[in-house]
MARGUMI-130641 format. One record per residue (C-alpha): x, y negated, z negated. Coordinates in nm, 2 decimals. Example, Ala and Ser with C-alpha at 12.3 -4.5 7.8 and 13.67 -1.06 7.14 Angstrom:
# MARGUMI-130641
{px->1.23&py->0.45&pz->-0.78}
{px->1.37&py->0.11&pz->-0.71}
END
This chain:
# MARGUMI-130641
{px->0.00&py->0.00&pz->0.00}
{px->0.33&py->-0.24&pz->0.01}
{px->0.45&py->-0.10&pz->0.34}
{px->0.20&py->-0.35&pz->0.60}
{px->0.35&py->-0.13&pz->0.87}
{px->0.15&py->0.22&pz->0.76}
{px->-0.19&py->0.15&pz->0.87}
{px->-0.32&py->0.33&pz->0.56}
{px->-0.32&py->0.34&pz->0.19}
{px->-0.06&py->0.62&pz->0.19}
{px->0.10&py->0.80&pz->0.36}
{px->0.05&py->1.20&pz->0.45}
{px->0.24&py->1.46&pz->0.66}
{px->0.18&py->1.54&pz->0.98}
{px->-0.10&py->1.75&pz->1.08}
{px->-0.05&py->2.13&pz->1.13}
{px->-0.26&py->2.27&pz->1.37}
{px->-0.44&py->2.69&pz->1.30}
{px->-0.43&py->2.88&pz->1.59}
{px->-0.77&py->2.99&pz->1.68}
{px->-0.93&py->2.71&pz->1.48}
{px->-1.27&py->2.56&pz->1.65}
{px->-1.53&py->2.33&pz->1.56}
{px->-1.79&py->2.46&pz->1.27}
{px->-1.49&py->2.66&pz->1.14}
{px->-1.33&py->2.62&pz->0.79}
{px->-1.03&py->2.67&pz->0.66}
{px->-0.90&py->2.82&pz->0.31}
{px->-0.59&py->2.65&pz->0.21}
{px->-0.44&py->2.79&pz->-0.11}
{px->-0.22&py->2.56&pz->-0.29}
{px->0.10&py->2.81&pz->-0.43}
{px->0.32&py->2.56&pz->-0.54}
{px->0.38&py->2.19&pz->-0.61}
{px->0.73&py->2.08&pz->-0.69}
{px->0.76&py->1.75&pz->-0.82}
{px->1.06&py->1.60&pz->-0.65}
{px->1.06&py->1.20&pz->-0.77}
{px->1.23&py->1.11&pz->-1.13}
{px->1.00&py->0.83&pz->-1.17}
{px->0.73&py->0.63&pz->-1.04}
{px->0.51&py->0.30&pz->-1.11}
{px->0.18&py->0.24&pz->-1.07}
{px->-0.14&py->-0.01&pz->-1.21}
{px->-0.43&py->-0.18&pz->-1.13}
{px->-0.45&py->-0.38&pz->-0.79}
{px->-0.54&py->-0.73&pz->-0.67}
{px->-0.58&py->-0.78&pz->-0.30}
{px->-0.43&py->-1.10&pz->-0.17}
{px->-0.69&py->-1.27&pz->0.08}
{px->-0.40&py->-1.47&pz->0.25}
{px->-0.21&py->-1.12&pz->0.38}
{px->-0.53&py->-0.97&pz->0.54}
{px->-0.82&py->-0.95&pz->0.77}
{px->-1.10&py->-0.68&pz->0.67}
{px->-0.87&py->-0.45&pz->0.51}
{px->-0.52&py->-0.52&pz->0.30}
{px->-0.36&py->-0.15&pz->0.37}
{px->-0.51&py->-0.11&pz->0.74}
{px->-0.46&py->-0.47&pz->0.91}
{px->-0.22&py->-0.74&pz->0.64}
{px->-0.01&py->-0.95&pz->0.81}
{px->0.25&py->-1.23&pz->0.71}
{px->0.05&py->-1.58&pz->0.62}
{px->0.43&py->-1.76&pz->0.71}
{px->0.48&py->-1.62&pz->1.08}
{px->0.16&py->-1.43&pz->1.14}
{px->0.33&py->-1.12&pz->1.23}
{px->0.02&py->-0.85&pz->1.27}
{px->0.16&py->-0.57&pz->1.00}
{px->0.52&py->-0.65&pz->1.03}
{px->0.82&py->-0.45&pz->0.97}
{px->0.99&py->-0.51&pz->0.66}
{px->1.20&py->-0.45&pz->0.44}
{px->1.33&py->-0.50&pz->0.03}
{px->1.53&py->-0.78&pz->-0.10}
{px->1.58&py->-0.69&pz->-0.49}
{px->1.29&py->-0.62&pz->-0.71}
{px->0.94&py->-0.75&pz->-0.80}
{px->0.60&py->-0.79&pz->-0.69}
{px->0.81&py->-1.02&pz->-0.39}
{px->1.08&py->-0.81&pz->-0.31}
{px->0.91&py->-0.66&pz->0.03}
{px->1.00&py->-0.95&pz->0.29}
{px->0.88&py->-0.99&pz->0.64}
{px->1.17&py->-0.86&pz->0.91}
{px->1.06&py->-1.16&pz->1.14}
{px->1.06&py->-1.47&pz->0.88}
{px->1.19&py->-1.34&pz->0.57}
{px->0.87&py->-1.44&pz->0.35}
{px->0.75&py->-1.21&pz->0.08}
{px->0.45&py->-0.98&pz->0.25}
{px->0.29&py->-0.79&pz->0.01}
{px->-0.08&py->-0.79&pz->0.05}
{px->-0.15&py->-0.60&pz->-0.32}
{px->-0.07&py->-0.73&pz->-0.67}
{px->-0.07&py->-0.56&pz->-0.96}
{px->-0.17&py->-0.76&pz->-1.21}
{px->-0.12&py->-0.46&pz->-1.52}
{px->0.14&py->-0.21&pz->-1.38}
{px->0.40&py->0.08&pz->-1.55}
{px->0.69&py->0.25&pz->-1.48}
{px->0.67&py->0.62&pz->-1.55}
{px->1.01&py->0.82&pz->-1.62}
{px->0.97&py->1.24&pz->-1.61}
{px->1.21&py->1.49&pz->-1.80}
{px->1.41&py->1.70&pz->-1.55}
{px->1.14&py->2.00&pz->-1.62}
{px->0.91&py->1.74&pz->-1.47}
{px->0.69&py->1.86&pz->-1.81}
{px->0.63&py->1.45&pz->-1.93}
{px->0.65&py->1.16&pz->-1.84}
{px->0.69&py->0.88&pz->-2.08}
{px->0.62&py->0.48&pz->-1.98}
{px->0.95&py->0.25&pz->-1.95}
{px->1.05&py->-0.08&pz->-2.12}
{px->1.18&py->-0.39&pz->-1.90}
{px->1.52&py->-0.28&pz->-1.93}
{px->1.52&py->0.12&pz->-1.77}
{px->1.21&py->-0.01&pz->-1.51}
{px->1.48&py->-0.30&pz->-1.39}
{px->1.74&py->-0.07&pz->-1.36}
{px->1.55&py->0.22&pz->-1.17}
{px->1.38&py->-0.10&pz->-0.93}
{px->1.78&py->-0.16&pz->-0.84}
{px->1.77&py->0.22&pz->-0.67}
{px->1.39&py->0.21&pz->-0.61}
{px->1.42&py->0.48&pz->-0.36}
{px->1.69&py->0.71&pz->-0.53}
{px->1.43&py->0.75&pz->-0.79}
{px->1.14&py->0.78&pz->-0.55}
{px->1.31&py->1.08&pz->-0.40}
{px->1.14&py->0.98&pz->-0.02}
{px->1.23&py->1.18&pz->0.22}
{px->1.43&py->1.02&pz->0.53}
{px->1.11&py->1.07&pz->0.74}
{px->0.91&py->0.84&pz->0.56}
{px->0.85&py->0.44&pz->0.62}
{px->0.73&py->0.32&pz->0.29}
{px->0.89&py->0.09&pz->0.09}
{px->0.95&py->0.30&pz->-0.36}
{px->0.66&py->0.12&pz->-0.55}
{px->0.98&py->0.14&pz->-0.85}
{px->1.11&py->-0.17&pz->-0.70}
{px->0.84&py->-0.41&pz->-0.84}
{px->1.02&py->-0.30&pz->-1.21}
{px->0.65&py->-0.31&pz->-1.35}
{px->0.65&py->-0.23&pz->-1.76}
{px->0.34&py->-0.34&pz->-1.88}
{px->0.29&py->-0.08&pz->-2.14}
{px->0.60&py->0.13&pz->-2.25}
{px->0.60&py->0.39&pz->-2.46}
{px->0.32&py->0.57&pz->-2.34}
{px->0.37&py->0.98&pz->-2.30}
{px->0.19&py->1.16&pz->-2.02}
{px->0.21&py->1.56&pz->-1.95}
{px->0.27&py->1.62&pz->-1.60}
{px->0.00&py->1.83&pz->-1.44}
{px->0.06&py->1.77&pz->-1.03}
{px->-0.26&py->1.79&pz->-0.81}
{px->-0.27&py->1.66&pz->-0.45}
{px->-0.47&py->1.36&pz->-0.36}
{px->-0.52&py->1.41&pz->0.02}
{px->-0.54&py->1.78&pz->0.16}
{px->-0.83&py->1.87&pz->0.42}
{px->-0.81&py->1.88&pz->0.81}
{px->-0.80&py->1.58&pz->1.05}
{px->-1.14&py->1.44&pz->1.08}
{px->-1.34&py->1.38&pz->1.42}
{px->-1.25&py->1.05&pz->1.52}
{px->-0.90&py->0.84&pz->1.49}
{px->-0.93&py->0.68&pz->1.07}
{px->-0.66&py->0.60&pz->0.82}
{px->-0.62&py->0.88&pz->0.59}
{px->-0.70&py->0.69&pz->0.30}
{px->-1.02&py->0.62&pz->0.42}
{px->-1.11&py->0.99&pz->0.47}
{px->-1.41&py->1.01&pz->0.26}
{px->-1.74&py->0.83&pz->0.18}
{px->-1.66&py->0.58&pz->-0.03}
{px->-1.32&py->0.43&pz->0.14}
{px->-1.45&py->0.50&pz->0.47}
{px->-1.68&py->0.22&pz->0.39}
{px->-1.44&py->-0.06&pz->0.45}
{px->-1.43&py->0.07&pz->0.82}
{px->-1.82&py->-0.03&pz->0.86}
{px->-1.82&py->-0.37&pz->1.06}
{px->-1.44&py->-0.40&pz->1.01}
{px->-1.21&py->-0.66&pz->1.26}
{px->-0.93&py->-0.38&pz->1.34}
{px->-0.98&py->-0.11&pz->1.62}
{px->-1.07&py->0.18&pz->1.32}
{px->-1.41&py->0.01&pz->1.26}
{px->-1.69&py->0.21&pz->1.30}
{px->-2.07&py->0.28&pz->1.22}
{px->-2.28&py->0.43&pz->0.98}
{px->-2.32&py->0.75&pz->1.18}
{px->-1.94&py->0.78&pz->1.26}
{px->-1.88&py->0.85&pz->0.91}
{px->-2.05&py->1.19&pz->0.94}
{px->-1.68&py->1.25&pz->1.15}
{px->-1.43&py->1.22&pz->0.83}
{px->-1.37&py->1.52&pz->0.65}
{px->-1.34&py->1.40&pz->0.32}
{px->-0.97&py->1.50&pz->0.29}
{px->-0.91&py->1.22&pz->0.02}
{px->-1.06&py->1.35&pz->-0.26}
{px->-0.85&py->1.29&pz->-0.55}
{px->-1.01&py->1.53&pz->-0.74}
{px->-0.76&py->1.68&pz->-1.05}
{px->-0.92&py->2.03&pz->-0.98}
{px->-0.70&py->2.06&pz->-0.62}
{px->-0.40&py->2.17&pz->-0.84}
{px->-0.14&py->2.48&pz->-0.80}
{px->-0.37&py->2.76&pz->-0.80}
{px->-0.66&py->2.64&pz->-0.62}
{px->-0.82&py->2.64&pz->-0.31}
{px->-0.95&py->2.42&pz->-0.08}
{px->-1.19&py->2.50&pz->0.17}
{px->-1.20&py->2.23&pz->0.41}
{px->-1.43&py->2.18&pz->0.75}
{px->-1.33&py->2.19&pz->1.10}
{px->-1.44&py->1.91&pz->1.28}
{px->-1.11&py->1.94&pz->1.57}
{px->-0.99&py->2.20&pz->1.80}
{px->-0.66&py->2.37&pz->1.58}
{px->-0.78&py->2.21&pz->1.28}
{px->-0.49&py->1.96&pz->1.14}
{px->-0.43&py->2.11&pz->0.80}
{px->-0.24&py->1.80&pz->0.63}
{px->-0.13&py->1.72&pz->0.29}
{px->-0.07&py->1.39&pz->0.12}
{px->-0.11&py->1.13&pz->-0.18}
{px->0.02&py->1.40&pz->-0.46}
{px->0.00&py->1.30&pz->-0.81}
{px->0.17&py->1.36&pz->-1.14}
{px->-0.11&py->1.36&pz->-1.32}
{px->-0.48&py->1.19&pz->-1.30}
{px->-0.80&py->1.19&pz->-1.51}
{px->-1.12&py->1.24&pz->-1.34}
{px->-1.22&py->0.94&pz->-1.17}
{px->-0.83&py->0.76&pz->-1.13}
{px->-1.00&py->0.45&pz->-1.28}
{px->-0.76&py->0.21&pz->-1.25}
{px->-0.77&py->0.26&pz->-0.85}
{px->-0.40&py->0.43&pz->-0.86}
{px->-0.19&py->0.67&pz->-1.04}
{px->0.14&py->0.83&pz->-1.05}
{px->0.20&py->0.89&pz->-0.67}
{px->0.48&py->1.10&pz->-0.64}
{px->0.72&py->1.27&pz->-0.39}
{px->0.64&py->1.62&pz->-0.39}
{px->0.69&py->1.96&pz->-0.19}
{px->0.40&py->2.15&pz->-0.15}
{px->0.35&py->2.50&pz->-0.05}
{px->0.03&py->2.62&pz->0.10}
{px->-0.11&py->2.96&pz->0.25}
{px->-0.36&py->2.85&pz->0.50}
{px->-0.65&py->3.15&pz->0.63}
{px->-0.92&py->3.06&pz->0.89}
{px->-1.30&py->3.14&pz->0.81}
{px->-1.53&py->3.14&pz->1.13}
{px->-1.86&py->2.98&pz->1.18}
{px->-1.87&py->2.91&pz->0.79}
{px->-2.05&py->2.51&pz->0.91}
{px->-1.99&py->2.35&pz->0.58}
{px->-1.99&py->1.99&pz->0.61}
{px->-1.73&py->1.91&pz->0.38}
{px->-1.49&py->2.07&pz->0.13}
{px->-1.53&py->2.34&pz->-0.08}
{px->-1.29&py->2.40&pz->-0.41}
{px->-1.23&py->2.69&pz->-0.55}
{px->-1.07&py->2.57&pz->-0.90}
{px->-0.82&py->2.72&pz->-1.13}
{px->-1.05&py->2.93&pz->-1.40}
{px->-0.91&py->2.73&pz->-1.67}
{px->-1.06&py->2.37&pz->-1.49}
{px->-1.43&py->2.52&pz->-1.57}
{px->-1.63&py->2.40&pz->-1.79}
{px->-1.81&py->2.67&pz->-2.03}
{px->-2.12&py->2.68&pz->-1.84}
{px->-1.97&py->2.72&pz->-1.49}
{px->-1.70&py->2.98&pz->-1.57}
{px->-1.82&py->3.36&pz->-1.41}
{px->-1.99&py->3.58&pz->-1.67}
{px->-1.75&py->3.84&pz->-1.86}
{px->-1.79&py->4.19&pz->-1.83}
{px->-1.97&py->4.22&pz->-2.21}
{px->-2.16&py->3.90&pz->-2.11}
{px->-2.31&py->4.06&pz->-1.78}
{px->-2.39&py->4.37&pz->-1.97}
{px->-2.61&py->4.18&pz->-2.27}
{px->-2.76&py->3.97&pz->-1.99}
{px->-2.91&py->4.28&pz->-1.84}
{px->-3.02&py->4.45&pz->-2.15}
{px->-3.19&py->4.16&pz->-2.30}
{px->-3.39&py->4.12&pz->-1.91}
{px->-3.45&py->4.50&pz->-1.92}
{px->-3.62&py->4.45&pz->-2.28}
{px->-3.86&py->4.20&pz->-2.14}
{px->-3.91&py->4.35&pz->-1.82}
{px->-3.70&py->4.16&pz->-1.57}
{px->-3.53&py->4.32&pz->-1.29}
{px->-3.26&py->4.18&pz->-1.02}
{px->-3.14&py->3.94&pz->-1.25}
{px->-2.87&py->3.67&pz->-1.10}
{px->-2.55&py->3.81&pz->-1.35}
{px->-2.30&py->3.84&pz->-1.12}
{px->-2.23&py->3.46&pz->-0.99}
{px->-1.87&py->3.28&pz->-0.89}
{px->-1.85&py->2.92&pz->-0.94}
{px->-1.79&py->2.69&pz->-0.60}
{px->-1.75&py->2.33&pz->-0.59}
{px->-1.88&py->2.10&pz->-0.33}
{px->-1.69&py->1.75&pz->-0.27}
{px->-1.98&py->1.48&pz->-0.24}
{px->-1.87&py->1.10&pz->-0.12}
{px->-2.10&py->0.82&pz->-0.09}
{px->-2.05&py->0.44&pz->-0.07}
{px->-2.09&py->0.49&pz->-0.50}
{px->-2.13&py->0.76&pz->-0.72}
{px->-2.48&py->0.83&pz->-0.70}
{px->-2.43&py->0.83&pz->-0.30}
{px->-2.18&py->1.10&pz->-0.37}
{px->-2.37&py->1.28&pz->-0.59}
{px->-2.67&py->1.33&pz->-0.34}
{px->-2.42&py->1.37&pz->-0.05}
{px->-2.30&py->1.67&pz->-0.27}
{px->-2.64&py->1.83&pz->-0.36}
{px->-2.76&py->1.82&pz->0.01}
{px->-2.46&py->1.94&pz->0.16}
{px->-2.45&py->2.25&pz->-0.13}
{px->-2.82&py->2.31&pz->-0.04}
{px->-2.76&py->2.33&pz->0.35}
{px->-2.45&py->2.57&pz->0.26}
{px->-2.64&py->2.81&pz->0.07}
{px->-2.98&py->2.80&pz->0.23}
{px->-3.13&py->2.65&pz->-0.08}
{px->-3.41&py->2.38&pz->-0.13}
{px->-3.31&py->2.04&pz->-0.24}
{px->-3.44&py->2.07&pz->-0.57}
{px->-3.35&py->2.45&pz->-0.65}
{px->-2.98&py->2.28&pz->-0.61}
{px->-3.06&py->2.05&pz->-0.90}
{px->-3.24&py->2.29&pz->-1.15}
{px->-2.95&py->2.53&pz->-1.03}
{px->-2.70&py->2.29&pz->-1.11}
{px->-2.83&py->2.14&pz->-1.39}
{px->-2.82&py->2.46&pz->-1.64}
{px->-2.50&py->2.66&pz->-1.43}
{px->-2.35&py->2.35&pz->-1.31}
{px->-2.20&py->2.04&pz->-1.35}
{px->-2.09&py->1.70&pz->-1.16}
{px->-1.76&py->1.55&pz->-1.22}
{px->-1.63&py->1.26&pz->-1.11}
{px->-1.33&py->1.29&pz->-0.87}
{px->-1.31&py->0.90&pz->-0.79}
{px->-1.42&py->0.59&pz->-0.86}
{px->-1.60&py->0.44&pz->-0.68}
{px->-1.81&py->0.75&pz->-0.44}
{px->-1.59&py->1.07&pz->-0.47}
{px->-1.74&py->1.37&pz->-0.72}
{px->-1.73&py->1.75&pz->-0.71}
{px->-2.04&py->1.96&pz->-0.76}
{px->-1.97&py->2.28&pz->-0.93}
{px->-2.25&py->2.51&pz->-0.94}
{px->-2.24&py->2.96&pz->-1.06}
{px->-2.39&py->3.09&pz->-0.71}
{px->-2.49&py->3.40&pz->-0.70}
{px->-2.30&py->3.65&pz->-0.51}
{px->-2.56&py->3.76&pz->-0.25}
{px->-2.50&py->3.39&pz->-0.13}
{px->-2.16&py->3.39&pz->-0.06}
{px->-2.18&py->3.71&pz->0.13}
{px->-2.48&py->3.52&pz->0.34}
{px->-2.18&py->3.30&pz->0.45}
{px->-1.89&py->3.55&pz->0.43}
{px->-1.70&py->3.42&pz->0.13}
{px->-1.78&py->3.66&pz->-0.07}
{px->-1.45&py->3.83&pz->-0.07}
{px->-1.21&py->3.51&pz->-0.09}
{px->-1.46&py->3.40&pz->-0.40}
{px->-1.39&py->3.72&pz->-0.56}
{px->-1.03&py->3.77&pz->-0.53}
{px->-0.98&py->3.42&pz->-0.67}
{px->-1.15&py->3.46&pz->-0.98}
{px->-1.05&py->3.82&pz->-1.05}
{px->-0.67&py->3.77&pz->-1.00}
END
């Protein structure tokens, strides 16, 4: 978001394409490993500065001195004006931060702890050595504004990757992959503006939900021939909702297993989370559990009883939360051939809705039974997860 030269918020890696991949397609991407390559990072709240932009501060800033359209630029020492226009030489930074931090990790990359003015000026003077970029990048180390706001603060690290999913159906910034962001395109000045309708092409790849950890999987729509698996926007750690607007962004390697499911049609990603990440009422039933579930029916009477069910999750966006939230409910109905309002009973007592980001990103977990996910083939991928 300091860089005015990356058209986006962030950047991600280049798309990988899945041979065999088509439209109405999905793909199963299983996260194996996140290594957490950077020794520290900064991060805050934002204030957009109205002078550096048209519509849109990441997508089209340019320089208020020489009104260079997203000039190339470069650092000239530290601070909130260190990234100067190649052209003119004028600071060109279309974000503030008015509250920011500098986060240190331990070489286990187990904490991180918040700096004082001292260690965050130092690490700004080798902004990227900290950063650990890699050479193929073109954004500027966020350590160089030396931010240290609140020091002292301890954080564990638990990584999780901000921006995973496929390439969506028209050209957008990656950051603006979803509902909510994907808002700023509507009736935008730059050539990524589109209409209401468009949006149906992102793919709601930036989720920035804490869930799409090491261990998970992400099952994410095909919108494009070959699918364009990408990753991006990794995090040290985040709670639900990344309230302040950023967090710990981080260099990271992460390794995936990618698997292609045919014809599954979902219209946007489904997460199958680590067990530990559910929430009492949305973890699978034990084997004791199932087995007083069925006696107590059998004493009243009942038969075919519902007991062996495997929590999905559905990624909902929406211009806000409540946007999101019915995004997510119809999109889980038209997935598993549900009514509207079976969903929300269905979700309301084996279910839950979390928010994934402020301001229109949440994920819908709901216990579905088993006969459903064979109905749409993932009954085996469900399984193996949860019984590993």
């Amino acid at each position: 978001m300091i860089t005015p030269k990356i058209r986006s918020w962030h950047e991600v890696g280049k798309p990988v394409g899945v041979e065999g991949a088509e439209v109405g397609d999905a793909v199963a991407i299983k996260i194996e490993n996140i290594n957490v390559l950077s020794r520290a990072t900064s991060s805050g709240t934002d204030e957009a500065q109205s002078d550096y932009f048209e519509s849109d501060p990441g997508i089209d800033s340019y320089c208020p001195n020489c009104g260079t359209k997203n000039p190339d630029t470069y650092l000239d020492g530290t601070g909130e004006n260190a990234v100067k226009c190649k052209n003119c030489d004028s600071p060109v930074v279309p974000f503030k931060m008015p509250h920011g931090y500098t986060m240190y990790f331990d070489r286990k990359r187990e904490f991180g702890i918040t700096i004082d003015e001292n260690l965050s000026s130092e690490i700004s003077k080798n902004a990227d050595k900290y950063s650990n970029l890699t050479p193929e990048g073109m954004q500027h180390s966020i350590n160089a504004f030396a931010k240290h706001d609140m020091p002292g603060v301890p954080a564990r690290v638990i990584p999780m990757v901000g921006n995973i999913g496929t390439v969506p159906a028209m050209d957008m910034p990656s950051s603006h992959n979803a509902g909510d962001f994907a808002q700023f395109l509507l009736g935008a000045k730059h050539e990524f503006a589109c209409t209401e309708d468009e949006l149906d092409n992102r793919t709601d790849a930036h989720m920035d939900v804490n869930e799409v950890r090491e261990g998970a999987v992400v099952i994410a729509p095909v919108k494009t021939k070959g699918a364009g698996v990408y990753i991006g926007d990794v995090h040290a750690m985040q709670g639900d909702g990344e309230i302040a607007g950023h967090t710990t962004d981080i260099a990271a390697e992460v390794e995936v297993t990618v698997d292609l499911i045919k014809n599954l049609n979902n219209l946007g990603p489904i997460i199958l989370p680590n067990i530990e990440d559910l929430t009492p009422l949305t973890k699978p039933y034990t084997a004791s559990e199932r087995e007083k579930i069925n006696k107590d029916a059998q004493s009243i009477g009942l038969d075919n009883i519902e007991d062996e069910m495997y929590p999905i999750q559905m990624i909902g966006s929406g211009a806000d939360l409540n946007s999101a939230a019915a995004d997510g409910l119809n999109k889980l109905a038209e997935l598993l051939d549900y009514s509207l309002d079976e969903v929300k009973n269905r979700v309301t007592i084996n279910g839950d809705i979390s928010i994934g980001r402020a301001p229109g990103v949440v994920n819908i977990t709901m216990l579905t039974p088993i006969s459903k996910l064979e109905n749409i083939n993932l009954a085996d991928l469900v399984k193996e997860h949860y019984n590993n």
